[in-house]
KOLNUMI-168299 format. One line per field, with one value per residue (C-alpha): residue number from 0; residue in three letters; chain; x, y, z. Coordinates in Angstrom, 1 decimal. Example, Ala and Ser with C-alpha at 12.3 -4.5 7.8 and 13.67 -1.06 7.14 Angstrom:
residues 2
i	(0	1)
aa	(ala	ser)
ch	(A	A)
east	(12.3	13.7)
north	(-4.5	-1.1)
up	(7.8	7.1)
This chain:
residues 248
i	(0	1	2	3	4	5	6	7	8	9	10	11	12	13	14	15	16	17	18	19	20	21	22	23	24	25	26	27	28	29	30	31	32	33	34	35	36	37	38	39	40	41	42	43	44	45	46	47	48	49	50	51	52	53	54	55	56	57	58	59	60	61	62	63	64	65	66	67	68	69	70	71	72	73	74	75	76	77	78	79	80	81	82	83	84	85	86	87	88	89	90	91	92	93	94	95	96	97	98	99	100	101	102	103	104	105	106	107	108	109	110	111	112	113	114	115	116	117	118	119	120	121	122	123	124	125	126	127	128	129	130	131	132	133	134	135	136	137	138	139	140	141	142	143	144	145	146	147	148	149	150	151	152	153	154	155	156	157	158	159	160	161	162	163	164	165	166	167	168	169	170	171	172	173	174	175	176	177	178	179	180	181	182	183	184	185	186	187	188	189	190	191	192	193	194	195	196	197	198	199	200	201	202	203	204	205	206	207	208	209	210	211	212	213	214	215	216	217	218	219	220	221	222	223	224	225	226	227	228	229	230	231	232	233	234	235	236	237	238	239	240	241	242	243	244	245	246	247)
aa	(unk	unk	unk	unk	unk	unk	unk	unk	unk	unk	unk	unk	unk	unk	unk	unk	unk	unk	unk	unk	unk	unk	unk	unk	unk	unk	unk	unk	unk	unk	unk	unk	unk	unk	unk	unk	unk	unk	unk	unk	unk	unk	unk	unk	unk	unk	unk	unk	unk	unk	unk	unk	unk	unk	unk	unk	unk	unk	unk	unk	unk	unk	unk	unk	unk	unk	unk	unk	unk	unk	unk	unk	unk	unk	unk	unk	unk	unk	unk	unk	unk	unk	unk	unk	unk	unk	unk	unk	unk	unk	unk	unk	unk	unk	unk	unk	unk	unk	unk	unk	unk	unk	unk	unk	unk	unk	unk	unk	unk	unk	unk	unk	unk	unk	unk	unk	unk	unk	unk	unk	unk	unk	unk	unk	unk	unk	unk	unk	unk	unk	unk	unk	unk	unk	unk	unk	unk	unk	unk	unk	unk	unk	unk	unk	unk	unk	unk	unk	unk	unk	unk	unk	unk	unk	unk	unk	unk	unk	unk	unk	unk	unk	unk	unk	unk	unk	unk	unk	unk	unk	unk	unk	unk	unk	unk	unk	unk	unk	unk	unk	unk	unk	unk	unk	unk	unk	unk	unk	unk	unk	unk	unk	unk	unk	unk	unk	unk	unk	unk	unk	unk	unk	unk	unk	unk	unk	unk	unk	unk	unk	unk	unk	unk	unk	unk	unk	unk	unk	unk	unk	unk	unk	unk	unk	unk	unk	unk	unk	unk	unk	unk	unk	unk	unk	unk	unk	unk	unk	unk	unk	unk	unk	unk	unk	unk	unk	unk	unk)
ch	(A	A	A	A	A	A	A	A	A	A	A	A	A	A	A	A	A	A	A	A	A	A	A	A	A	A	A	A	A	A	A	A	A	A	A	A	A	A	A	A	A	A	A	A	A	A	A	A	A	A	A	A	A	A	A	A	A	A	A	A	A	A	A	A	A	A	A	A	A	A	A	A	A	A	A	A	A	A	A	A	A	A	A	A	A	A	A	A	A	A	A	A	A	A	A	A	A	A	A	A	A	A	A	A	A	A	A	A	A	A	A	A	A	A	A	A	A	A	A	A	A	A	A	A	A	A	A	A	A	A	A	A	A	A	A	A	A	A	A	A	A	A	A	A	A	A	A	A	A	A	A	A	A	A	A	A	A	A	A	A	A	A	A	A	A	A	A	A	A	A	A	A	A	A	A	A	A	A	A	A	A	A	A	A	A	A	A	A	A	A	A	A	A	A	A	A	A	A	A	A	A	A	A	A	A	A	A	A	A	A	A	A	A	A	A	A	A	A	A	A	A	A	A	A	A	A	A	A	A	A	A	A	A	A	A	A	A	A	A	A	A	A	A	A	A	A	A	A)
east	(228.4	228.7	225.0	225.5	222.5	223.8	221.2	221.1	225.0	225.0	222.4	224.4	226.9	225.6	224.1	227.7	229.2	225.7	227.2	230.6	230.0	227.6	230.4	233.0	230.4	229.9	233.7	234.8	232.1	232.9	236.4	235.8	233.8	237.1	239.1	237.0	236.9	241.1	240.8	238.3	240.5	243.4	242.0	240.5	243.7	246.0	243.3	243.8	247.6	247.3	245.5	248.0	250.8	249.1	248.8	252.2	254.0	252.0	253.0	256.3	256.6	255.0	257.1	260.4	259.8	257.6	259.7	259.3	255.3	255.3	258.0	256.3	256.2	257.1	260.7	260.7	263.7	264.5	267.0	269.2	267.0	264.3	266.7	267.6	263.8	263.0	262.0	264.4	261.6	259.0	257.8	256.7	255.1	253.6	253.2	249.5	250.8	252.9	250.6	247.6	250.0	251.1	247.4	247.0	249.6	249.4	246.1	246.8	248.8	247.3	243.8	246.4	248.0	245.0	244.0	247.2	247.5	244.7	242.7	238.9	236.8	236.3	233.2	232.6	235.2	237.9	238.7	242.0	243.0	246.2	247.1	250.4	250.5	252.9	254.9	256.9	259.6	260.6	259.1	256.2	255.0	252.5	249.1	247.5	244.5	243.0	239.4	238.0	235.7	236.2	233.8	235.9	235.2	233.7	232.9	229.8	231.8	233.6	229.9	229.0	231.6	230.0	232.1	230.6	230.3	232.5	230.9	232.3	234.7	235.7	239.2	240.5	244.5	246.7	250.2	252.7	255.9	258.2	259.0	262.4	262.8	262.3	264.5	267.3	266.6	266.7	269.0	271.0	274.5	276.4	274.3	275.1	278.7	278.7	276.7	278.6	282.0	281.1	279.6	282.9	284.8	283.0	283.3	287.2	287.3	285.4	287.7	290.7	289.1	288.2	291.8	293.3	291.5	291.9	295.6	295.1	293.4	296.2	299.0	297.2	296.5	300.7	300.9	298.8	300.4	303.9	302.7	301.3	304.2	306.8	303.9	304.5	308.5	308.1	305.5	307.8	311.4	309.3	307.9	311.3	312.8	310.6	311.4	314.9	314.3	312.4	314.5	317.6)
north	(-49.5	-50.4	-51.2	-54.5	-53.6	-51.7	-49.5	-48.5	-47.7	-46.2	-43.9	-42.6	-42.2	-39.8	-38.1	-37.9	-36.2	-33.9	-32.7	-32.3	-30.1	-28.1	-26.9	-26.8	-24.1	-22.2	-22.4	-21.0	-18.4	-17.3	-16.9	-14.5	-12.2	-12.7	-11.6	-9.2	-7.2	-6.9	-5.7	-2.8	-2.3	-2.1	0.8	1.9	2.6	3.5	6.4	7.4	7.7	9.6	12.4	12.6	12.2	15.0	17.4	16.9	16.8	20.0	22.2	21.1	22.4	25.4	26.4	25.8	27.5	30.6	33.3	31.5	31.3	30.9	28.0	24.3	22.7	19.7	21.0	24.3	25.4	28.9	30.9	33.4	36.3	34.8	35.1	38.9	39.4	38.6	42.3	42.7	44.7	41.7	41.5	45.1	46.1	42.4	40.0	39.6	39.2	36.3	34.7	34.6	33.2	31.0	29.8	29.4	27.2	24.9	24.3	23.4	21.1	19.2	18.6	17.2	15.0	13.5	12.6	11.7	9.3	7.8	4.6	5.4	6.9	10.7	11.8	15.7	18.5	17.9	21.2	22.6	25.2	26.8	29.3	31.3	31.3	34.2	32.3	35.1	37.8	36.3	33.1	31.6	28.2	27.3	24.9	23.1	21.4	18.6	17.3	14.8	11.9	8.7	5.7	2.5	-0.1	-3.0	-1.3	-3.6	-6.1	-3.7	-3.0	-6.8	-7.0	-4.4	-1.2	1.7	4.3	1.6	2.8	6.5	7.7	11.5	12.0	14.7	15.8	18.1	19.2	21.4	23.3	25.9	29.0	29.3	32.7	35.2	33.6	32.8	36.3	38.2	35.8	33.9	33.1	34.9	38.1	38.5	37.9	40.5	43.5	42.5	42.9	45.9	47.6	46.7	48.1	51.3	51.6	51.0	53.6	56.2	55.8	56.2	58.9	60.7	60.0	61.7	64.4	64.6	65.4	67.2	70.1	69.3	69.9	73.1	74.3	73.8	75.9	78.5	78.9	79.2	81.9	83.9	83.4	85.1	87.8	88.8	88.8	90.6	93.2	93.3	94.0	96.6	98.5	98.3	99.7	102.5	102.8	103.4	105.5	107.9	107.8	109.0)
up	(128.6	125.3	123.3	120.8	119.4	116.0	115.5	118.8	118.9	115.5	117.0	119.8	118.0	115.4	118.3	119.8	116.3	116.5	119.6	119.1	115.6	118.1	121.2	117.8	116.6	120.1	120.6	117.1	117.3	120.7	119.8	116.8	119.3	121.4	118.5	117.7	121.0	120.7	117.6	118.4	122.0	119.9	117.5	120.8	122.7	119.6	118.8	122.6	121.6	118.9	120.1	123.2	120.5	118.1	121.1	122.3	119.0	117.8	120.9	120.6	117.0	117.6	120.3	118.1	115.4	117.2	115.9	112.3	111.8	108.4	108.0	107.3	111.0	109.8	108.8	110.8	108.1	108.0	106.0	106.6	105.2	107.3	110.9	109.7	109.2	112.8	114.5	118.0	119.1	118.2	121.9	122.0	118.4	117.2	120.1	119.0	115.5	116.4	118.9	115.7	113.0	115.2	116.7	112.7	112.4	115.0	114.4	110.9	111.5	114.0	111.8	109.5	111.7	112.7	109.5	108.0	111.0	111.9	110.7	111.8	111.0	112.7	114.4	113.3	113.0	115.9	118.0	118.3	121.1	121.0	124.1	125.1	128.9	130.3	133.2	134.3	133.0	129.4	130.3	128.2	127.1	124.6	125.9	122.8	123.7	121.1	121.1	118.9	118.2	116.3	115.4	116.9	114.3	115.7	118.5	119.4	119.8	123.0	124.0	123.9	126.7	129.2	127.8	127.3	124.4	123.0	119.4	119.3	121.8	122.3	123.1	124.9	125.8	126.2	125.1	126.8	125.6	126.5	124.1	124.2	122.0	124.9	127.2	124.2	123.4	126.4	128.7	126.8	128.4	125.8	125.6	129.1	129.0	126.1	128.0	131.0	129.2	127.4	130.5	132.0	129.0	129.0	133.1	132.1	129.4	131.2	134.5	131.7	130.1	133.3	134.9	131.3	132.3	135.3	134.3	131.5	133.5	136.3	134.1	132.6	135.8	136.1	133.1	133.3	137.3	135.2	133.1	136.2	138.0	135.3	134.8	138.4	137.9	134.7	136.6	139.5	137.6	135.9	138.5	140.5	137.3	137.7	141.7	141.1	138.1	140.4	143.1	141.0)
């Protein structure tokens, strides 16, 4: 129903643009809260990835470079003098040596992982726990274990939407890797096929060895039976010398 009084329209329809700038408002507003919220879910979750990654990535480097401690993880690059370095008896004399440097190192680099990598803000100190868990006979794996906190940025906006502790959020994971050195170093493929062919060759040589013997004591007992043999002729033609020398 249109008014044809002009006041009165011109009145309704300012009240109409009133309204209209109002929901424009309310609409824009709620969609920067919308925004918002991704945004902090986004640093949310990628913070949650990182410390999985970080815990992960760590063990992993730790574990391949084990019998190198003091090589950068990053690189794990060792030299020749380094390899001729490593003790053969390392698992006997300094397994609590290695296991220390080693602890060292992996917690080193993953405080610096987490700061080279990551875009908030950190709550306190993160903790680090690095273990060697003995599986079995020359079977071990390395457990790193990474706590930390972070201040989500625009986290209110995650706590305006019913999430909690959406302000700081402690993350906790856990990384898992297999030491490969004892194994490599006690069962490797070739190692075997090497002691097995040189017990092999010695069970050969001694079986030669002992058959050479065998016939070397055969063939002097030959000998030596020889010599007895023409000592009893030569006994014999002498005493029957003698026997016919008395009887003439």
């Amino acid at each position: 129903m249109k008014h044809r009084h002009p006041k009165i329209r011109r009145y309704l329809e300012a009240m109409q643009d009133g309204m209209a700038a109002v929901e424009a408002l309310f609409l824009f507003t709620l969609m920067i809260f919308i925004f918002m919220f991704f945004i902090a879910l986004g640093y949310l979750y990628y913070q949650e990835w990182l410390v999985h990654e970080v815990a992960a990535d760590t063990a992993t480097r730790v574990a391949y470079g084990y019998v190198y401690p003091q090589t950068d993880p990053m690189l794990s690059w060792y030299n020749r003098d380094m390899k001729l370095a490593v003790s053969p008896y390392r698992y006997l004399f300094k397994k609590s040596e290695y296991e220390e440097e080693n602890q060292e190192k992996g917690v080193a680099y993953a405080k610096w992982r987490l700061d080279m990598t990551s875009f908030t803000k950190r709550e306190g100190e993160p903790e680090v726990e690095i273990k060697m868990v003995h599986d079995s006979f020359a079977q071990r794996h390395i457990e790193v274990t990474v706590t930390v906190s972070y201040v989500i940025p625009l986290g209110g906006f995650l706590e305006f939407f019913g999430l909690t502790n959406g302000k700081i959020r402690t993350y906790s994971a856990n990384g898992y890797a297999m030491i490969m050195d004892p194994s490599d170093y006690m069962y490797s493929v070739k190692t075997v096929e090497g002691i097995a062919a040189d017990l092999t060759g010695n069970m050969e040589n001694t079986g030669k060895l002992f058959n050479a013997g065998r016939d070397f004591v055969a063939e002097l007992k030959g000998i030596v039976d020889d010599i007895k043999e023409k000592v009893d002729a030569i006994k014999n033609f002498i005493k029957g010398k003698e026997d016919t020398e008395d009887a003439g």
